[in-house]
C-alpha positions as CSV (number, residue, x, y, z in Angstrom):
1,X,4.0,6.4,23.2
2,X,5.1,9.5,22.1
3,X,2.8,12.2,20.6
4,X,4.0,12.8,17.3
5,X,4.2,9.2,16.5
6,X,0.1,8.9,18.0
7,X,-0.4,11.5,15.5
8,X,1.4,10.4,12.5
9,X,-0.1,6.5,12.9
10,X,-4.0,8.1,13.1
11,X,-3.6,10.2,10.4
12,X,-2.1,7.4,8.3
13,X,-5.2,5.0,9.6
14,X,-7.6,7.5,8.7
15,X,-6.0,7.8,5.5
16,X,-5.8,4.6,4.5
17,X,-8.6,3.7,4.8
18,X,-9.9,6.2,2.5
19,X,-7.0,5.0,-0.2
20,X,-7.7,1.1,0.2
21,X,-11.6,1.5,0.7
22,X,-11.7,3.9,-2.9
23,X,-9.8,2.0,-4.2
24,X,-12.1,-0.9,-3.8
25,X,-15.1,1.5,-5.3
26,X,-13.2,2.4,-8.4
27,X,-13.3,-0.9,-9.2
28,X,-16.8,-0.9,-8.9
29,X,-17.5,2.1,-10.9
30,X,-15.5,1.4,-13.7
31,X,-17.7,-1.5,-14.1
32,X,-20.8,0.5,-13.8
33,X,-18.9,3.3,-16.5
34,X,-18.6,0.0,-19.1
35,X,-15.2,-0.2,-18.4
36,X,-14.0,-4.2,-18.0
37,X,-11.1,-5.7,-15.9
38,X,-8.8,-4.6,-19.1
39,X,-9.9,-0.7,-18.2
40,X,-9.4,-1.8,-14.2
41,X,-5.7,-2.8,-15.0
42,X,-5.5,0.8,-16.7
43,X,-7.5,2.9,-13.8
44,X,-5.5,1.1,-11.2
45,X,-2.1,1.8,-12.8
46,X,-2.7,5.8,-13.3
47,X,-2.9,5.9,-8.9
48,X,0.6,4.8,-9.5
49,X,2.0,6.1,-12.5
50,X,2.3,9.9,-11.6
51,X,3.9,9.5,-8.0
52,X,6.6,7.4,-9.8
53,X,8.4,10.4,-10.9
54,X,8.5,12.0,-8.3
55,X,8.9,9.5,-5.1
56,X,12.7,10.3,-4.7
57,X,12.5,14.0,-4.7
58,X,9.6,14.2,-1.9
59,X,12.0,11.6,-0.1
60,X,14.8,14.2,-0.5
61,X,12.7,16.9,0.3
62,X,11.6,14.7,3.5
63,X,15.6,14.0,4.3
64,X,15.7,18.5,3.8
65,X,13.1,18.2,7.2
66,X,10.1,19.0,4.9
67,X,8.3,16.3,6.4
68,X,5.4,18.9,7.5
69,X,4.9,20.1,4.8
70,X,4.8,17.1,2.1
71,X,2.4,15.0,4.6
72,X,-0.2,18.5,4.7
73,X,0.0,18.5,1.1
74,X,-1.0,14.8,0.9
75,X,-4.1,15.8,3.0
76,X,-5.4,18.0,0.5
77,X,-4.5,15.8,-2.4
78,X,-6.2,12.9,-0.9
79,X,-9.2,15.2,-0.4
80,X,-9.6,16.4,-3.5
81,X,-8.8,12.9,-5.5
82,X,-12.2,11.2,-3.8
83,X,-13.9,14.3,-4.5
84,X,-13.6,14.0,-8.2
85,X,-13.4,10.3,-7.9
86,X,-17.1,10.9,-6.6
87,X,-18.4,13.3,-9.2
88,X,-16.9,11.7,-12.1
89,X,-19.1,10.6,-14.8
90,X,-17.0,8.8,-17.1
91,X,-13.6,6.9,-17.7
92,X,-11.5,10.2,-17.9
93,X,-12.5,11.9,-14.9
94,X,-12.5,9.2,-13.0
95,X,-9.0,8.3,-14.3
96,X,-7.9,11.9,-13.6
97,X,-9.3,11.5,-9.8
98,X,-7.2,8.2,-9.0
99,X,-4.0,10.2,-10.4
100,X,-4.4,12.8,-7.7
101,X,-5.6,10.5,-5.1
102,X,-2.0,8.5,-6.2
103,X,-0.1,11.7,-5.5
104,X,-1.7,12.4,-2.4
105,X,-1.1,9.0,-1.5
106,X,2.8,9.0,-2.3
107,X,3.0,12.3,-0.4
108,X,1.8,11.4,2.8
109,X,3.2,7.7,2.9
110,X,6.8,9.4,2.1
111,X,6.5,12.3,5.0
112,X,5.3,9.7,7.9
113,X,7.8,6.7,7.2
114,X,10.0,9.8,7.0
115,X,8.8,10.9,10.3
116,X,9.6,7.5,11.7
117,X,13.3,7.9,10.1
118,X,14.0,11.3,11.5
119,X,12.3,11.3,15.2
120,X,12.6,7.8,16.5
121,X,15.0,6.7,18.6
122,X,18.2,4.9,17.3
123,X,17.3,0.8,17.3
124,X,14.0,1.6,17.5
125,X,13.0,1.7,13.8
126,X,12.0,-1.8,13.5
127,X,9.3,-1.0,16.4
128,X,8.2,2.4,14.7
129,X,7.6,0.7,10.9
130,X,5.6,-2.2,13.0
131,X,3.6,0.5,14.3
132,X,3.2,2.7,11.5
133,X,2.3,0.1,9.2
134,X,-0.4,-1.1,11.9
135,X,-2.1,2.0,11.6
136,X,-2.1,1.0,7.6
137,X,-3.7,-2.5,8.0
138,X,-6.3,-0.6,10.9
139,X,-6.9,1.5,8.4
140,X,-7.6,-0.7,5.8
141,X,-9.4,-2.9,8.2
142,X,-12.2,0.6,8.9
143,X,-12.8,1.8,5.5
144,X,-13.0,-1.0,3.6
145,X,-15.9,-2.9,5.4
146,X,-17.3,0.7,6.2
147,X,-17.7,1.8,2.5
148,X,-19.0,-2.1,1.8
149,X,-22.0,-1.3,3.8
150,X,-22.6,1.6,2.6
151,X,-22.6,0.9,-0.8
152,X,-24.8,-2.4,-0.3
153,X,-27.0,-0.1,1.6
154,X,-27.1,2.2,-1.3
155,X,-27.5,-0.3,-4.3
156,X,-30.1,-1.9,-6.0
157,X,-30.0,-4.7,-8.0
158,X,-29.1,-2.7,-11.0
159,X,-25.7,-2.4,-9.8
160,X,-23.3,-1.1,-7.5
161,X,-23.9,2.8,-6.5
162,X,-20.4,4.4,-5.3
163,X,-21.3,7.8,-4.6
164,X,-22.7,7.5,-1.1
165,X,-19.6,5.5,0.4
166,X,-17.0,8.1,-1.7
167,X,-18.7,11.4,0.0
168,X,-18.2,9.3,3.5
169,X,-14.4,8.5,2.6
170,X,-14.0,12.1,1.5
171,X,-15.0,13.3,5.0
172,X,-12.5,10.9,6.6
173,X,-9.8,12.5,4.9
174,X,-10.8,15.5,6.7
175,X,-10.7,13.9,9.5
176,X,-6.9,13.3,9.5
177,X,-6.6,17.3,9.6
178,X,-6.3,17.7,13.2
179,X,-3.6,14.6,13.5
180,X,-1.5,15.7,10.5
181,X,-1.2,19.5,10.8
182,X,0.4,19.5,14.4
183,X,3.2,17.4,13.8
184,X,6.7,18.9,13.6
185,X,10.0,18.0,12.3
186,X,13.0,18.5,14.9
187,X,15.4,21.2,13.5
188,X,18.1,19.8,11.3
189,X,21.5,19.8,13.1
190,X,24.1,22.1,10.9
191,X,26.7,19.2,10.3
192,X,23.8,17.0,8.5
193,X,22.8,19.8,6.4
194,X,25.7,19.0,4.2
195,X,25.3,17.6,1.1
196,X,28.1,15.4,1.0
197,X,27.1,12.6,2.7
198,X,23.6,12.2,-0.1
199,X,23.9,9.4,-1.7
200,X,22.6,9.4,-5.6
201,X,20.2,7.3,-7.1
202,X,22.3,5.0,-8.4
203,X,24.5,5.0,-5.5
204,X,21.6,3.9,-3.4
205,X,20.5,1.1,-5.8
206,X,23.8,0.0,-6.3
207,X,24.2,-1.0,-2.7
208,X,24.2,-4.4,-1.9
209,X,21.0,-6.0,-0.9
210,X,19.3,-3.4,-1.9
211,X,17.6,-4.2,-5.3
212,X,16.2,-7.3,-3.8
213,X,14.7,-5.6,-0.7
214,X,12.9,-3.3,-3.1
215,X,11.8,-6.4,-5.0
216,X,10.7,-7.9,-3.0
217,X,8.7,-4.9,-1.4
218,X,7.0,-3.8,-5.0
219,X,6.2,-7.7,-5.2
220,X,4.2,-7.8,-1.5
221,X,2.4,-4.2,-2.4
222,X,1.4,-5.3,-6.1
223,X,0.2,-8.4,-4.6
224,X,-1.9,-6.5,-2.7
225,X,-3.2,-4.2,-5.1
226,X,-4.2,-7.0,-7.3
227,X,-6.3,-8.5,-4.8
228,X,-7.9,-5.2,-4.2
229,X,-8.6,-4.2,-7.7
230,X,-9.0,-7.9,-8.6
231,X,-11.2,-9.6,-6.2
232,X,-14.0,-7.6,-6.9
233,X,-14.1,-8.9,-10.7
234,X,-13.6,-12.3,-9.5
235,X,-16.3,-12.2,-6.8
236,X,-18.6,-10.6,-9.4
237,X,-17.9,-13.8,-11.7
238,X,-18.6,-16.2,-8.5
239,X,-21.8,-14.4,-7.5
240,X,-20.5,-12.4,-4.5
241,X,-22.3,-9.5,-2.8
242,X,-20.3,-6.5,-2.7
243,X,-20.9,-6.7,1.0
244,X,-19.1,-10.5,1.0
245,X,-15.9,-9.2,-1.3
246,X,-15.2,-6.1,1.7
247,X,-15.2,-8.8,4.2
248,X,-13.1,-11.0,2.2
249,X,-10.6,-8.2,2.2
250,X,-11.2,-7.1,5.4
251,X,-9.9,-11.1,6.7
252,X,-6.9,-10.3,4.6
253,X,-6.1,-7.1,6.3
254,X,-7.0,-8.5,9.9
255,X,-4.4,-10.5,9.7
256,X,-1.9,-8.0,8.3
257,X,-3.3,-6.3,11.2
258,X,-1.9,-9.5,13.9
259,X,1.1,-9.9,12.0
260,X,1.9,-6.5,12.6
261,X,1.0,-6.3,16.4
262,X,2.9,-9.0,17.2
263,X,6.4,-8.3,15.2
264,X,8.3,-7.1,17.7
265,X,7.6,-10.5,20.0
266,X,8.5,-12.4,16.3
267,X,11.7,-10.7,15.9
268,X,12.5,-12.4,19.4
269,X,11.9,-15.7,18.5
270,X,12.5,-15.6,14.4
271,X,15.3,-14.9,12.7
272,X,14.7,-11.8,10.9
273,X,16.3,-13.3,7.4
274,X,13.6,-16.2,7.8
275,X,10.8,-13.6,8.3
276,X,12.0,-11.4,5.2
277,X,11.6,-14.6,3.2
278,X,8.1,-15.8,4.5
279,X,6.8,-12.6,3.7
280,X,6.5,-14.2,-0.3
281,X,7.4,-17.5,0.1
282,X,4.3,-18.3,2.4
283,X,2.0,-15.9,0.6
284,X,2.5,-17.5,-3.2
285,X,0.4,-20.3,-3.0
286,X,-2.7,-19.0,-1.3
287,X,-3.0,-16.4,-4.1
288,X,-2.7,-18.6,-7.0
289,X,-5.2,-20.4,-5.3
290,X,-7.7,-17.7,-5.0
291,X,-9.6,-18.3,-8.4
292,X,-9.6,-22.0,-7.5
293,X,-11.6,-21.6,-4.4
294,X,-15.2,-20.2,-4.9
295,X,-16.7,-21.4,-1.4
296,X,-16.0,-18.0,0.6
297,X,-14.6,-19.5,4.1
298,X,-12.2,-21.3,1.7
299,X,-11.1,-18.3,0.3
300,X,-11.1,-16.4,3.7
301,X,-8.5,-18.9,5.0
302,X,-6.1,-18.7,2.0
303,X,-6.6,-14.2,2.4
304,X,-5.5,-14.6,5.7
305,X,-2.3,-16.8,5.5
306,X,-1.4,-14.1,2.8
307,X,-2.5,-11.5,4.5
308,X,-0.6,-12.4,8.1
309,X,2.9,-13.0,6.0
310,X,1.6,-9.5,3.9
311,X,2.1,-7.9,7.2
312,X,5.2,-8.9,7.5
313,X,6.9,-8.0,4.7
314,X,6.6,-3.9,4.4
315,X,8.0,-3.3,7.6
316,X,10.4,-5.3,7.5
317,X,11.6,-4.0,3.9
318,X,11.7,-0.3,5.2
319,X,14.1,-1.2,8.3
320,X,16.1,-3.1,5.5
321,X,16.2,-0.3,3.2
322,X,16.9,2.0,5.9
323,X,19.6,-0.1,7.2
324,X,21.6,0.0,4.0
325,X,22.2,3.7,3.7
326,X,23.5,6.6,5.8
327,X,21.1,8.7,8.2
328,X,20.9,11.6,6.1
329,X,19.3,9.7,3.2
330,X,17.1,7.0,5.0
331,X,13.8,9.1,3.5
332,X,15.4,9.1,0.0
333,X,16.2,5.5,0.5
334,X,12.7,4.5,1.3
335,X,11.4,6.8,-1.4
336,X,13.1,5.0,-3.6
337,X,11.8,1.8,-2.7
338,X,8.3,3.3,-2.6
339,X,9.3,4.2,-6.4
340,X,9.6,0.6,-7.2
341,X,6.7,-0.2,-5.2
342,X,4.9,2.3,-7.9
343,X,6.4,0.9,-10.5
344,X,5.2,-2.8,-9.7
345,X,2.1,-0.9,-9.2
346,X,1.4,0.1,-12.5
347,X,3.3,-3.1,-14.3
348,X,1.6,-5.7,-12.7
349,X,-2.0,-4.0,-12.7
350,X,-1.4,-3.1,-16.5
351,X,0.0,-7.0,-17.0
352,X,-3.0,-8.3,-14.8
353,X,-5.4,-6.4,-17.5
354,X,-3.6,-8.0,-20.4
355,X,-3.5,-11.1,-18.8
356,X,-7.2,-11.1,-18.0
357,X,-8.4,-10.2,-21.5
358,X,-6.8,-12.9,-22.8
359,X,-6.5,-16.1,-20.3
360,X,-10.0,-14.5,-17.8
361,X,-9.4,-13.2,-14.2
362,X,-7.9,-16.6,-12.7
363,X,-4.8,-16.1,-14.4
364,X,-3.8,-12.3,-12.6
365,X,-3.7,-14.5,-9.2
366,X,-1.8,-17.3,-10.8
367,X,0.6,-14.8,-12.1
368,X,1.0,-12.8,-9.0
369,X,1.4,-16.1,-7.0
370,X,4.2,-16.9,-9.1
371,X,5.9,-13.3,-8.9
372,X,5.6,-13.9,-5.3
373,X,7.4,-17.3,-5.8
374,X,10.1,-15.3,-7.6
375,X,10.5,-13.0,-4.8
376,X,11.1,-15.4,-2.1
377,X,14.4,-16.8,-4.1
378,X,15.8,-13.5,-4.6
379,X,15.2,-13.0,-0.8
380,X,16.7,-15.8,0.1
381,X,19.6,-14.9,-2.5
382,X,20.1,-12.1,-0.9
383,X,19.8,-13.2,3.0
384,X,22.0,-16.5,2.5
385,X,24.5,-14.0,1.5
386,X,24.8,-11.3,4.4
């Protein structure tokens, strides 16, 4: 395994696992602030709303070899977003901390799938996503478990107390310093320095296949991020430790983690339009299910059936977006389907809130299913087609 890419997939695991397991205690303390799964829907959406500006331009900058400098930025960003997540006292600060833990988010994710783009191999990117987004799920699998016991360490029966496992988290974005910093870009040869071969924005999303790919990419993320922001509320209604809800999640991101691990044998044996269409065709059901299913083993199985065809779908979505565009625009490409990502991120979240002040918490999960559902068509649309 090369260095760099060692580098880049510890720093994203160590990272992640601070975004997914805050992310996780937000929730949490905007319940202990007063807040409700309305203000949740809000809080969740302002991680994403920010970076949505701006996703593009880091991509550009990324595509420029500024891949150094965007991810050591991120670093910072993500340290000082749990940092104020952890002092804040009420709605607004802790609103302004999960708008600079987004951006830090958005900066890092951009420079190492941008590292993938510009230093792997040619016909290897299928093999670098798989990896990159392993380190994700491991990641994922760490903190969120990690900051569970922590906080159910920490609590009483009062309520949840988030401080304890936020000051841990902000200590393991420090520990990605020694991994990120080192990593280089190769210099850019002179003939791709050209601006004439980038592609505009709505050249890119003009291309064919690529609105569905992003699609269906903001539909598998959003997905996600409901379940994150969501389960909490809806293990709180069905009497669930916090402890129980981390390792509810954590099933769903073990078997991201398996899906993930073994891609590059699937890709052998499975066509890849087949596997691009499992990715939401197999995950719908199990997560309009969810709110159905209050025995916990019962709604382990149905996390981890999402969760394995989860895994699937984002890397296989960035070697499709990568695939539909010209070398010297692959980061922009993929920033641009990290801006629709954002912008699921704050739609859905912000429809989930709506949805759940009117109809209760069982019908975000029904909803997402059903997006989900409509993802898998266009896939298919757009698959059947190529």
């Amino acid at each position: 395994m090369k260095h760099w890419f060692l580098n880049v997939c510890i720093a994203t695991a160590l990272l992640q696992a601070v975004y997914h397991a805050v992310r996780v205690l937000v929730s949490y303390r905007v319940l202990a602030l007063g807040g409700d799964a309305v203000t949740i829907g809000i809080v969740t959406a302002l991680f994403s709303l920010a970076p949505l500006l701006v996703a593009v331009r880091i991509g550009r900058a990324v595509d420029r070899r500024h891949a150094a400098a965007i991810l050591r930025t991120g670093v910072v960003l993500t340290s000082l977003g749990v940092l104020v997540i952890a002092v804040s006292s009420d709605l607004i600060v802790l609103g302004l901390g999960n708008v600079i833990l987004g951006f830090g988010q958005i900066l890092v994710t951009v420079a190492a799938q941008g590292f993938v783009t510009l230093l792997s191999p040619p016909g290897e990117l299928d093999r670098g996503f798989a990896g990159l987004t392993l380190g994700v799920s491991v990641g994922q699998a760490i903190g969120v478990p990690l900051v569970g016991l922590i906080a159910a360490g920490s609590s009483d029966g009062g309520g949840v107390e988030t401080t304890p496992a936020l000051t841990v988290m902000g200590v393991v974005s420090l520990a990605a310093i020694p991994f990120a910093w080192p990593i280089r870009e190769r210099p850019q040869p002179a003939e791709s320095a050209s601006k004439g071969d980038r592609q505009s924005v709505f050249s890119m999303i003009s291309t064919t296949g690529m609105r569905p790919a992003v699609f269906s990419s903001l539909i598998v993320l959003a997905s996600v991020d409901v379940v994150v922001a969501y389960l909490p509320v809806l293990g709180h209604e069905f009497g669930f430790s916090v402890l129980l809800v981390t390792l509810l999640l954590t099933a769903r991101t073990a078997a991201s983690i398996v899906s993930r691990a073994f891609l590059p044998w699937l890709l052998t044996r499975v066509p890849r339009q087949k596997l691009l269409i499992s990715a939401t065709l197999c995950s719908a059901l199990p997560t309009a299910l969810l709110p159905f299913v209050p025995d916990p083993v019962g709604m382990a199985l149905l996390l981890v059936v999402a969760g394995f065809f989860w895994g699937i779908g984002q890397p296989l979505t960035m070697t499709w977006v990568a695939g539909l565009v010209t070398a010297a625009n692959r980061a922009a490409a993929l920033s641009l389907r990290l801006t629709g990502n954002r912008l699921g991120q704050v739609l859905i979240p912000l429809t989930a809130g709506a949805a759940a002040g009117v109809a209760g918490t069982s019908s975000i999960f029904v909803i997402t299913g059903g997006l989900l559902g409509t993802a898998a068509v266009s896939t298919w649309r757009a698959v059947s087609t190529c």
